[in-house]
C-alpha positions as CSV (number, residue, x, y, z in Angstrom):
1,X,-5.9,26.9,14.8
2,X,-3.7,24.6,16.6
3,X,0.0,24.1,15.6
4,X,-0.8,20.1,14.6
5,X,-3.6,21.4,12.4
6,X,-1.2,24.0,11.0
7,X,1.5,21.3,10.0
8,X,-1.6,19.5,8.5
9,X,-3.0,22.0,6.4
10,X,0.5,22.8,5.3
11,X,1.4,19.4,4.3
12,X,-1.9,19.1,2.3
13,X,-1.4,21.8,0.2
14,X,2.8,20.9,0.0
15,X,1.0,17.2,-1.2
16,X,-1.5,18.5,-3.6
17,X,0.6,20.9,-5.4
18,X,3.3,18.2,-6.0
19,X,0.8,15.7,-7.3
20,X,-0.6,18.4,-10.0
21,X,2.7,19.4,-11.1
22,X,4.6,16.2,-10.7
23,X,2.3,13.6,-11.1
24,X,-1.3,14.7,-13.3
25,X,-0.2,15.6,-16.1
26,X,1.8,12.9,-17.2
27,X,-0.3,9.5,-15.3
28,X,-2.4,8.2,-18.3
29,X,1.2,7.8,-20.0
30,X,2.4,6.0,-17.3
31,X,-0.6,3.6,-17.1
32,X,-0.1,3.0,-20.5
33,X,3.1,2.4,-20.1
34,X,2.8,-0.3,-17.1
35,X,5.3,1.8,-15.6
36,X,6.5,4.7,-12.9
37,X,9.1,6.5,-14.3
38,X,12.2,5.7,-11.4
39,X,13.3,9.0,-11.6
40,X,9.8,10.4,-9.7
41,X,10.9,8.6,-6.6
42,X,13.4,11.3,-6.2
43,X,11.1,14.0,-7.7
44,X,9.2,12.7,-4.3
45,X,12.1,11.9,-2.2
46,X,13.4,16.1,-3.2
47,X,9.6,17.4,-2.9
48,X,9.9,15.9,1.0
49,X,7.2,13.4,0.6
50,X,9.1,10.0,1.5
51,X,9.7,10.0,4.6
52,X,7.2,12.0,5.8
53,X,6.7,10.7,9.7
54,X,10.3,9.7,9.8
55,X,13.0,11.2,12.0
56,X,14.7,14.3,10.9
57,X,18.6,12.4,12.0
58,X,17.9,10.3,9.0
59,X,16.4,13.1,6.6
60,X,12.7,12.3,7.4
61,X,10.3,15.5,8.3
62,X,9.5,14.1,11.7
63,X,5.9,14.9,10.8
64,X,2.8,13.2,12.2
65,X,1.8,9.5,11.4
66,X,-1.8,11.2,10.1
67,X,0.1,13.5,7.7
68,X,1.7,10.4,6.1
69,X,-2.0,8.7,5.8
70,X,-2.8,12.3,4.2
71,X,-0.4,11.5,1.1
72,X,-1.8,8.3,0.7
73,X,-5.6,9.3,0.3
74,X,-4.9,12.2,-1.9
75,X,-3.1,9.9,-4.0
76,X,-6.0,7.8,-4.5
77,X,-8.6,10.7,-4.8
78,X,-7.0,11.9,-7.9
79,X,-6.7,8.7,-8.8
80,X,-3.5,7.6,-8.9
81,X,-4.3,4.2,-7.5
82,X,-1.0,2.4,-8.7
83,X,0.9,5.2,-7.0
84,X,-0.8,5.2,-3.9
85,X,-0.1,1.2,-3.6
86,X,3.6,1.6,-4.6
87,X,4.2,4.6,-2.1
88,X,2.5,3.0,0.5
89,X,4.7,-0.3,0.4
90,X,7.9,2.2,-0.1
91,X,7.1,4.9,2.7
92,X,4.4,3.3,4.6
93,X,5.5,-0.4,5.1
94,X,9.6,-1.1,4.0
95,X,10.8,2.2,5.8
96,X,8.9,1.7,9.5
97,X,9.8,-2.2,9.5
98,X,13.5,-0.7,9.5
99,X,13.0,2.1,11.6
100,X,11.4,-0.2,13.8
101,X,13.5,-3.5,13.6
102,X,16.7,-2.3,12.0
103,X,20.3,-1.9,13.6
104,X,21.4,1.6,13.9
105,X,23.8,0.5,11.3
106,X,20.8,-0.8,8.8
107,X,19.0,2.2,9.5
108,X,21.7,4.9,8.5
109,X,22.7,2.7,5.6
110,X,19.1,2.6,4.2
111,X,17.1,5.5,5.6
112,X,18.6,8.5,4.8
113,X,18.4,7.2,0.7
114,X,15.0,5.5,0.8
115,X,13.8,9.1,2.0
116,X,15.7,10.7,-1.3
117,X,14.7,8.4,-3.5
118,X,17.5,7.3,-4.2
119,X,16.8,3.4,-3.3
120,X,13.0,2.4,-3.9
121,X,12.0,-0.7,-1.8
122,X,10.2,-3.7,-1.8
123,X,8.8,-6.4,0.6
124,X,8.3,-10.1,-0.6
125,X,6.1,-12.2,1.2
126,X,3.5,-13.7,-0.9
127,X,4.5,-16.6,-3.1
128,X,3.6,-18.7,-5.8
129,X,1.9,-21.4,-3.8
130,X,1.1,-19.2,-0.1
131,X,-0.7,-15.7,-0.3
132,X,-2.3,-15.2,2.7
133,X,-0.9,-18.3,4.3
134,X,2.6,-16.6,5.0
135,X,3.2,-19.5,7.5
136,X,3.4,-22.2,4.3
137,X,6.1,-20.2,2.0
138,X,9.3,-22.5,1.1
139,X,12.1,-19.8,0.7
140,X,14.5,-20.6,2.4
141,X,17.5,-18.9,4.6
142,X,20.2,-21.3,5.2
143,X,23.2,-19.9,7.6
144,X,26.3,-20.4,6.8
145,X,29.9,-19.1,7.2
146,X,29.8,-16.8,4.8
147,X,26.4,-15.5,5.2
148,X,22.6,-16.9,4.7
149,X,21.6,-18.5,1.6
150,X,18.1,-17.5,0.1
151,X,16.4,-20.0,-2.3
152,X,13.1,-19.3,-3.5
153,X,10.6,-17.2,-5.3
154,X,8.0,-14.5,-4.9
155,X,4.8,-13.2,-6.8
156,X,3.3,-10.3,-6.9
157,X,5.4,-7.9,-5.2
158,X,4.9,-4.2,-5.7
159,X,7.6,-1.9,-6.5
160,X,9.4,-5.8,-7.9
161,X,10.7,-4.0,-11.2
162,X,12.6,-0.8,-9.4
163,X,13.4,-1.4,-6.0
164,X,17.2,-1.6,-5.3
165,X,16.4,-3.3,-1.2
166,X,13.8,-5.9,-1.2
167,X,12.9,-7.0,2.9
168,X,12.5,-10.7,1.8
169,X,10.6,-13.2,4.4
170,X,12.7,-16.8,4.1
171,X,12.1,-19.7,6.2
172,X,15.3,-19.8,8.5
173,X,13.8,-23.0,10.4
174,X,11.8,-24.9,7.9
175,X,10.3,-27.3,10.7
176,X,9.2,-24.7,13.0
177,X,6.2,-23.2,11.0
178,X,5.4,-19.6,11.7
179,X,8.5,-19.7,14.3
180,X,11.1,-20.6,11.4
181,X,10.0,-17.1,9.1
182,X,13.2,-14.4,9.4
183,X,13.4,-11.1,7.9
184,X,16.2,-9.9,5.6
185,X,17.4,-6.6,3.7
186,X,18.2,-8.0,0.1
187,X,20.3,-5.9,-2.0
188,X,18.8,-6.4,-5.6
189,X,22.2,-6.0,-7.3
190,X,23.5,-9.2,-5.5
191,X,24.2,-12.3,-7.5
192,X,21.7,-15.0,-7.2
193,X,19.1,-12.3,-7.6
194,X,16.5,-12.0,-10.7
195,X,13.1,-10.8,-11.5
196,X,10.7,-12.2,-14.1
197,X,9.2,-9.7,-17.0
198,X,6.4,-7.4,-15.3
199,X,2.7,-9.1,-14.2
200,X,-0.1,-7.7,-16.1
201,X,-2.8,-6.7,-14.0
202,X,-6.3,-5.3,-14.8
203,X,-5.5,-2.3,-12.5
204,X,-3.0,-0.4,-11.0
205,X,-1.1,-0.4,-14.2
206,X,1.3,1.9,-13.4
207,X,2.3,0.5,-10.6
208,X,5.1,-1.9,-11.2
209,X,4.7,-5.9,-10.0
210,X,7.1,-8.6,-10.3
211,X,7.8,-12.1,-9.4
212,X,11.4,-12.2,-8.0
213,X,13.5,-15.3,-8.0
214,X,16.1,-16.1,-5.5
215,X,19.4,-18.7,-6.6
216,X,21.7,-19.3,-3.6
217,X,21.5,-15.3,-3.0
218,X,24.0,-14.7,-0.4
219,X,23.4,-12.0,1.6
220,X,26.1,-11.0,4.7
221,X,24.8,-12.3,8.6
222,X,23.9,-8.3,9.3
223,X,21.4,-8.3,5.7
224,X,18.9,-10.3,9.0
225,X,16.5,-7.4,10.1
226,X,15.8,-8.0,13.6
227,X,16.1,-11.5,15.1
228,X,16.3,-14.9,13.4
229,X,13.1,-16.6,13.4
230,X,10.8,-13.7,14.9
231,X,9.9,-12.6,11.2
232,X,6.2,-13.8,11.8
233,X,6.0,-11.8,15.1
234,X,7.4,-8.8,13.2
235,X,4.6,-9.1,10.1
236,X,2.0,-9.4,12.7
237,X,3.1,-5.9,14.8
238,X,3.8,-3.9,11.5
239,X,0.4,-4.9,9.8
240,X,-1.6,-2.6,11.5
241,X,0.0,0.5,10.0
242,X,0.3,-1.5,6.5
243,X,-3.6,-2.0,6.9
244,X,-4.1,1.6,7.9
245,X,-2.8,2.7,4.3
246,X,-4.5,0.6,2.2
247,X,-7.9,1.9,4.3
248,X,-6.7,5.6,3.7
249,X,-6.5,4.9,0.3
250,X,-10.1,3.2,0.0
251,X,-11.2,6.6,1.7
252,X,-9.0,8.7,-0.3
253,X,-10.3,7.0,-3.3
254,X,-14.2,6.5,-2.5
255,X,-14.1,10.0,-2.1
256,X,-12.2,10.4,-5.6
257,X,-14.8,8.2,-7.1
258,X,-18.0,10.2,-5.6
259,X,-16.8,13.4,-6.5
260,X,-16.3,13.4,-10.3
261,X,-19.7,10.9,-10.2
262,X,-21.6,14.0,-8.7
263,X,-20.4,15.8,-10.8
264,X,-21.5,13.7,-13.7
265,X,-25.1,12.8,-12.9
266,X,-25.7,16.5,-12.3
267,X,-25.0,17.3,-15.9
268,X,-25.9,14.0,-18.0
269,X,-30.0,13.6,-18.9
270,X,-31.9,11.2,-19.6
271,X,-35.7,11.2,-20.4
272,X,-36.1,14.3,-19.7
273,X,-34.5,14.9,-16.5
274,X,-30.7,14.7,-14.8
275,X,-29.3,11.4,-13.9
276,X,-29.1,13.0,-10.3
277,X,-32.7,13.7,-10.6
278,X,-33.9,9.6,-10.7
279,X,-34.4,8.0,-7.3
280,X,-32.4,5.4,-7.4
281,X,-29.3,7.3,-8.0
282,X,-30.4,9.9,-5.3
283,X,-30.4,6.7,-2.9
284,X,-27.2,5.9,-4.3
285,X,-24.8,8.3,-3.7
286,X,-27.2,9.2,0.0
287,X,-26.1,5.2,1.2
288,X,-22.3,6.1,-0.4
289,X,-21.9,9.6,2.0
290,X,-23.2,7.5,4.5
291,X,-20.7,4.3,3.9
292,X,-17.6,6.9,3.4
293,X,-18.3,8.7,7.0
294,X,-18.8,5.9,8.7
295,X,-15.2,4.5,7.1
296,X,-14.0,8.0,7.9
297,X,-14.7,7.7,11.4
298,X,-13.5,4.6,12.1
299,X,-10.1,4.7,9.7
300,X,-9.8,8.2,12.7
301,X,-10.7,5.6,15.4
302,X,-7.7,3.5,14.3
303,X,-5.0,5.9,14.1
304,X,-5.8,7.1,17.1
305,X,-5.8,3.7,18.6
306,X,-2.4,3.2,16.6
307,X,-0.7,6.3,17.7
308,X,-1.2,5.1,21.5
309,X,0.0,1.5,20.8
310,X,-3.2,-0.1,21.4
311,X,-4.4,-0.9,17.4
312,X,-4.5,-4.6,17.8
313,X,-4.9,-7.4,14.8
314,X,-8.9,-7.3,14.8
315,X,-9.0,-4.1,14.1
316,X,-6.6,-3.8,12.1
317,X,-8.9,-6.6,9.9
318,X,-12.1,-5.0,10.6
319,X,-10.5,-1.6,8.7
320,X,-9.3,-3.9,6.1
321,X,-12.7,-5.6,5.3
322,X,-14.9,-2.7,5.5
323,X,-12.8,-0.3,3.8
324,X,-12.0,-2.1,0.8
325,X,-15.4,-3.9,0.8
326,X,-17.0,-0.1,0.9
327,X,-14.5,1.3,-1.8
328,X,-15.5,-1.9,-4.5
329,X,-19.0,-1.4,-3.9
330,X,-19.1,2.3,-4.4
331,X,-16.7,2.6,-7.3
332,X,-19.2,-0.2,-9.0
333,X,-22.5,2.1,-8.1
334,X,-20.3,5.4,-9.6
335,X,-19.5,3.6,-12.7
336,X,-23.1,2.1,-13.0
337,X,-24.1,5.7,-13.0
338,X,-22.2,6.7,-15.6
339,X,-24.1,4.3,-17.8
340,X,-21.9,2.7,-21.0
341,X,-19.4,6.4,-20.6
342,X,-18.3,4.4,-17.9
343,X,-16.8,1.1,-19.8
344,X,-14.8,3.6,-21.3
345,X,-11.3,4.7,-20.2
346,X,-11.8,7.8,-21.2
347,X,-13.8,8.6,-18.3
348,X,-11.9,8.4,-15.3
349,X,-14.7,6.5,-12.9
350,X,-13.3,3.0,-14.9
351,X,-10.0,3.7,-13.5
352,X,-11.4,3.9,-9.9
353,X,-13.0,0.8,-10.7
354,X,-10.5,-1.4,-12.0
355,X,-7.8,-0.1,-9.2
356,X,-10.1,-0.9,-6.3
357,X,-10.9,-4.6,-7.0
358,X,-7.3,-5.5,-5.7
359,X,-7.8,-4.0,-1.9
360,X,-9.9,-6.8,-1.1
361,X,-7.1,-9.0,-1.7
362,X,-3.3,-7.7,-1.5
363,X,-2.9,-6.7,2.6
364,X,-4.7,-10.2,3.3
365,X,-8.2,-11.1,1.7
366,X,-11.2,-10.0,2.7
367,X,-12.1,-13.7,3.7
368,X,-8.9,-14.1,5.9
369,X,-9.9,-10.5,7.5
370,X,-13.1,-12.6,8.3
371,X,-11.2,-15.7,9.6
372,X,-9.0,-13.1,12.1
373,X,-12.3,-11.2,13.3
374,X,-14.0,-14.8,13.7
375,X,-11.0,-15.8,15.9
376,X,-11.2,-13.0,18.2
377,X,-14.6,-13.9,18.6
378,X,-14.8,-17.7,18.7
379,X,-11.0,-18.7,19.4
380,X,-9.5,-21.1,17.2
């Protein structure tokens, strides 16, 4: 066995055991509750799963990019759907963009606690009036003297409740379209700064999401992550890793979802026979193994591609569409299979259901995935 496999398997079962102890037993509470206890992001951050592909100078593990993916999908095949999203946007997006962009000075101020837990993060880019149109948001950066000031608002933003350091995306140039958007590292406790009560979602209940509102926030001229007005560029370079998560957790997920549905129509009858015993469920979960490998394979495709800097925008959207497209359609089949059992949320396969519908939309929609794959193809 090679070393790298070594580290993996290790990891796995490092991953797995924290999830059962730390995580299992107490997840339909938390789901009830709308809420993540804070405290578990430095049950995580002490477990050594924050951080995981970060360097060791800033308290990372300095494991491999793959074994971060790894904590992602087993998230999501136990189900833990709201985790998996809010972990993703903490380990997977906000702490790369600063490893990436940041000063050494932002990076030793922010790392070293995001990897404890100690400080949750957030990104805001979506806003009331511009989703997937990031080029249209209004908030607004103004320099000044004393600093920039950010007026504006948010919606939707994962981890909005908890997180301590929001990466906000403001207009800095309001005339300049996609060339005015600038980054900044927004301290939550700063005046100016507010959230509105929690959004109730269908899904993903435990994961927390906010709107956050922004009243002449001042934040200090070194809170700018990167350069002024490159904040578009930035989005665009990071995505591909952010786009990569979201399809290890369809995989991690799909796979969660085909399990305990195996499982399921292999005991449950009906006239006479096991569910797994009618046709159409045997064609079923035959076109779902066949789906999920074919995902498989081309989520490996793109890390690979990622790991030797050549995992470019299209496919990047291609991952997008077809993973989350794949994980709806499967969790739908699965709960179909469970007949009325699965309306229930009792059984576990309504969970998978209602947690899936939102990868086809947060990450960039599946019909914007289509407009960048179109472009590549067409041009403008």
């Amino acid at each position: 066995m090679s070393g790298h496999q070594e580290d993996i398997d290790l990891f796995h079962s490092m991953i797995n055991r924290v999830l059962d102890k730390e995580i299992a037993p107490f997840y339909e509470q938390w789901e009830e509750q709308a809420a993540i206890p804070r405290e578990l992001w430095r049950t995580l951050g002490h477990a050594g799963m924050l951080g995981i592909d970060m360097p060791e100078e800033y308290g990372g593990a300095a494991a491999s990019f793959e074994i971060s993916q790894l904590a992602i999908e087993e998230m999501a095949r136990k189900g833990f759907g709201g985790l998996a999203s809010g972990y993703n946007i903490h380990a997977n997006i906000v702490m790369p963009y600063i490893l990436h962009l940041g000063s050494e000075a932002q990076k030793q101020r922010y790392l070293p606690d995001m990897i404890r837990g100690d400080v949750l993060s957030a990104i805001a880019m979506t806003e009331p009036g511009a989703g997937s149109d990031l080029a249209a948001m209004r908030t607004t950066a103004q320099r000044t003297d004393k600093g920039y000031v950010i007026n504006g608002a948010k919606v939707f933003i994962t981890n909005g409740l908890q997180a301590e350091l929001v990466i906000v995306c403001a207009k800095t140039d309001p005339g300049a379209g996609a060339k005015g958007v600038s980054l900044f590292l927004v301290d939550a406790n700063l005046p100016g700064f507010s959230r509105g009560k929690g959004i109730r979602k269908i899904g993903q209940h435990a994961s927390d999401t906010a709107e956050l509102f922004f009243s002449d926030l001042v934040v200090p001229h070194d809170a700018l992550l990167g350069e002024e007005g490159r904040g578009f560029a930035y989005l665009m370079q990071e995505l591909p890793r952010e786009r990569l998560g979201v399809g290890a957790q369809a995989v991690g997920a799909t796979e969660g979802v085909l399990a305990i549905t195996l499982d399921y129509v292999q005991q449950r009858q009906a006239f006479g026979q096991r569910i797994a015993d009618f046709q159409n469920t045997r064609f079923k979960l035959a076109e779902a193994c066949a789906r999920l490998e074919m995902a498989k394979a081309y989520l490996n495709q793109c890390i690979a591609k990622y790991l030797k800097g050549e995992m470019g925008p299209t496919d990047a959207a291609i991952l997008k569409l077809m993973l989350t497209e794949m994980q709806c359609d499967i969790a739908n089949d699965c709960l179909q299979l469970f007949g009325g059992y699965g309306y229930t949320i009792e059984y576990p396969v309504s969970r998978f259901f209602v947690d899936a519908r939102v990868q086809t939309i947060y990450a960039g929609t599946s019909e914007i995935m289509k407009e960048v794959i179109a472009r590549s193809m067409l041009g403008k």
